[in-house]
Structures are given as structure tokens and as C-alpha cells.
C-alpha positions in Angstrom: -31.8 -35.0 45.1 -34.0 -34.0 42.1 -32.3 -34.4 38.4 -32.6 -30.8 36.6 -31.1 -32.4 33.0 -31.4 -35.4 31.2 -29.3 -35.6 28.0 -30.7 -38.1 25.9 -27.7 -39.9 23.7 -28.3 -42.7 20.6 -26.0 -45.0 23.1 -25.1 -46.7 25.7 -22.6 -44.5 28.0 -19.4 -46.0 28.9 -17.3 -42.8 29.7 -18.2 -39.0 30.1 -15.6 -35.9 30.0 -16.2 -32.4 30.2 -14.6 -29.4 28.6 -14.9 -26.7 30.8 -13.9 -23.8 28.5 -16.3 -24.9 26.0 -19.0 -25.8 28.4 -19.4 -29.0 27.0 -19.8 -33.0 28.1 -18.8 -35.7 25.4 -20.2 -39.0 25.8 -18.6 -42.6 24.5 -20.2 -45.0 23.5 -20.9 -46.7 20.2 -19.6 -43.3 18.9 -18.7 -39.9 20.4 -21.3 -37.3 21.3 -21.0 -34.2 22.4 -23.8 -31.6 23.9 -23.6 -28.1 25.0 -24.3 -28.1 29.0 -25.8 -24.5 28.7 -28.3 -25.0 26.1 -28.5 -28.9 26.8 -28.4 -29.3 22.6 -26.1 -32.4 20.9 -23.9 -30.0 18.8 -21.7 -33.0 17.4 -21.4 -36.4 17.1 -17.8 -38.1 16.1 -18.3 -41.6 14.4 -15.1 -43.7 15.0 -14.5 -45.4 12.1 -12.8 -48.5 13.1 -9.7 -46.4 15.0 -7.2 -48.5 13.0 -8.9 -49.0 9.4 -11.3 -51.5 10.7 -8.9 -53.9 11.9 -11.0 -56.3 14.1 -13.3 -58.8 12.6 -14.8 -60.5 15.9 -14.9 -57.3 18.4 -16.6 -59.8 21.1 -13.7 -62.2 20.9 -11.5 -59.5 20.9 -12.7 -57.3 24.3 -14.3 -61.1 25.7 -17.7 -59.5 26.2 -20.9 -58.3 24.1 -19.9 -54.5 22.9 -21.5 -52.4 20.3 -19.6 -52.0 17.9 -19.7 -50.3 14.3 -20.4 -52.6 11.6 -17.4 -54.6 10.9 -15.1 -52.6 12.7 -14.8 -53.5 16.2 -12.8 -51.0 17.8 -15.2 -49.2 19.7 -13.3 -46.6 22.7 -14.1 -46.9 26.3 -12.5 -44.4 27.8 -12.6 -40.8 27.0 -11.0 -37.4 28.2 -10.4 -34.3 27.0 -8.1 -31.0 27.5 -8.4 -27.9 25.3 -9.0 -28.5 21.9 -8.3 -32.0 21.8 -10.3 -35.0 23.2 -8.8 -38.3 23.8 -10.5 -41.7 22.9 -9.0 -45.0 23.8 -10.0 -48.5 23.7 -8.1 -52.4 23.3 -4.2 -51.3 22.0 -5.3 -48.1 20.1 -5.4 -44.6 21.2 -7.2 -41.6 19.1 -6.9 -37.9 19.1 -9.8 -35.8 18.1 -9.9 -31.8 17.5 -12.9 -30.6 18.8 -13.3 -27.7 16.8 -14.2 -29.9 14.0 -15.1 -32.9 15.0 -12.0 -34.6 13.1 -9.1 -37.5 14.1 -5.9 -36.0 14.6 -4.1 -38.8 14.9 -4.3 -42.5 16.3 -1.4 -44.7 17.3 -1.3 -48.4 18.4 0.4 -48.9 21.5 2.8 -51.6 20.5 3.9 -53.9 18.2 2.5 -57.4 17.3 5.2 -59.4 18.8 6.4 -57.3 21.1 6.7 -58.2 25.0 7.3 -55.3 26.8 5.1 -53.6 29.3 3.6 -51.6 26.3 2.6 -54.9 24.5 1.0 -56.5 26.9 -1.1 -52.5 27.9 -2.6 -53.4 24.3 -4.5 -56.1 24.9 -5.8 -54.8 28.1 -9.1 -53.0 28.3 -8.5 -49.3 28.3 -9.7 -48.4 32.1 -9.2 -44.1 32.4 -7.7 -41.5 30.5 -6.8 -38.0 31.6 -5.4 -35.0 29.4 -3.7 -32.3 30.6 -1.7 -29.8 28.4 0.8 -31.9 26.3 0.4 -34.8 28.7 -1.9 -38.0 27.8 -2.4 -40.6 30.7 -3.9 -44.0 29.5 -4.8 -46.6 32.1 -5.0 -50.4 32.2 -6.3 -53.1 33.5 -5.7 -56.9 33.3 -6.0 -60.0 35.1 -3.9 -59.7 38.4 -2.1 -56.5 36.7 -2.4 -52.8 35.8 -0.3 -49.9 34.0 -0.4 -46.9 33.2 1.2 -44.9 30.6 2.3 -41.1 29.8 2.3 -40.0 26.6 3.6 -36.6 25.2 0.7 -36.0 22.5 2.6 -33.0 21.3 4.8 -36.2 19.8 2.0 -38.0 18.4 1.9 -37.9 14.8 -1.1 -39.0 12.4 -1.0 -42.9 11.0 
């Protein structure tokens, strides 16, 4: 079966979601980027910023394999989804909401505590495997060694850190 598009991104892809009413497909990778599936034109491009205030020093010891990262940030997303005006970003332990009228964070939230050892805790220092939106529902998957979660979050809760 013949391609009839090629989008060509500044990254490598490690997650794709599409926002039907706008027509649009946002792409994660070192950063966000968004093109217009009818005109096949990047209209945006979201530069995480460290997710956290450029919290990780040593991003390869911290996701234990070669990522790209920002300079001196390390928390690059890897999983990406998106439901009306909001898109979702997630990565290691940190979760992001974007609006995508403007291109801005909303919000992003840690998903637990540093010495904390509930399910939660040990989610954040598991790689981020899927996330799904859906109204004022946020699903974030994870996966670890010889485990898995997953975790619901009302978003409509979320406030800005």
C-alpha cells in the first residue's frame, strides 16, 4: 500500500495522537509537534521545558537508556494523547497538560512523593507506556520489571504547580 503523506518532524517519534475535531496529529518526541492533517503544514511546536523545572541532571541514568533530551533538563515525555482542547504529555513520575489553543502548559503534577511506597510511587519511576483522554478522565499507563499499573485521573482536579 502506497504512502500519500509524509510529515517530516525535527525528531525522533516516540508517540502520535490525533485530534479529530481539529484535524490534527501531534507528535512526541524531543518536543511536541503538531501539523494540520488537511493542509499537511506544522502549525505548532510545544517545547517542554524540563516538565518539573529541569529537575534531572543525568536523563540516561534516569530512563536507563540513551534519550534526547533538552539541554539539562531530562524529562523528555513518551507518551502523548489528547481530548478536546487539552493534550496530555507524560513521561518518568511527571504528567503535563497542554491547551492546544495556545500551545501553553496548563498544569503538570508529579505522581507521588519522594519517599512514598504506595502503588503511585513506585508508577513514578516507571516508564510512562500509553495515555488516553477522554472528557474529564486521564488514563496513564505503566510499565516495570515483572509489573504494570494503570492510573485514572480526574484532570478537571488537576491544578497548576
Amino acid at each position: 500500500c502506497p504512502a500519500v503523506l509524509c510529515l517530516r518532524g525535527s525528531s525522533q517519534v516516540y508517540g502520535m495522537a490525533v485530534n479529530r475535531p481539529c484535524n490534527r496529529l501531534y507528535g512526541i518526541g524531543t518536543d511536541i509537534e503538531a501539523w494540520d492533517l488537511e493542509t499537511a503544514q506544522r502549525v505548532s511546536l510545544i517545547q517542554e521545558e524540563g516538565g518539573m523545572g529541569g529537575m534531572l541532571a543525568d536523563a540516561e541514568a534516569y530512563y536507563g537508556y540513551p534519550v534526547d533530551v533538552w539541554p539539562g533538563t531530562g524529562s523528555r515525555s513518551k507518551a502523548i494523547a489528547c481530548g478536546g482542547s487539552l493534550l496530555a504529555s507524560a513521561s518518568k513520575g511527571i504528567v503535563n497538560l497542554y491547551d492546544t489553543r495556545t500551545s501553553e502548559r496548563c498544569c503538570s503534577w508529579q505522581l507521588a512523593a519522594e519517599h512514598d511506597t504506595s502503588p503511585v510511587a513506585r508508577a513514578s519511576s516507571s516508564v510512562c507506556s500509553g495515555l488516553y483522554m477522554d472528557g474529564w478522565k486521564l488514563l496513564c499507563g505503566f510499565k516495570d520489571v515483572g509489573d504494570s499499573s494503570v492510573f485514572l485521573y480526574d484532570i478537571r482536579a488537576a491544578s497548576s504547580t
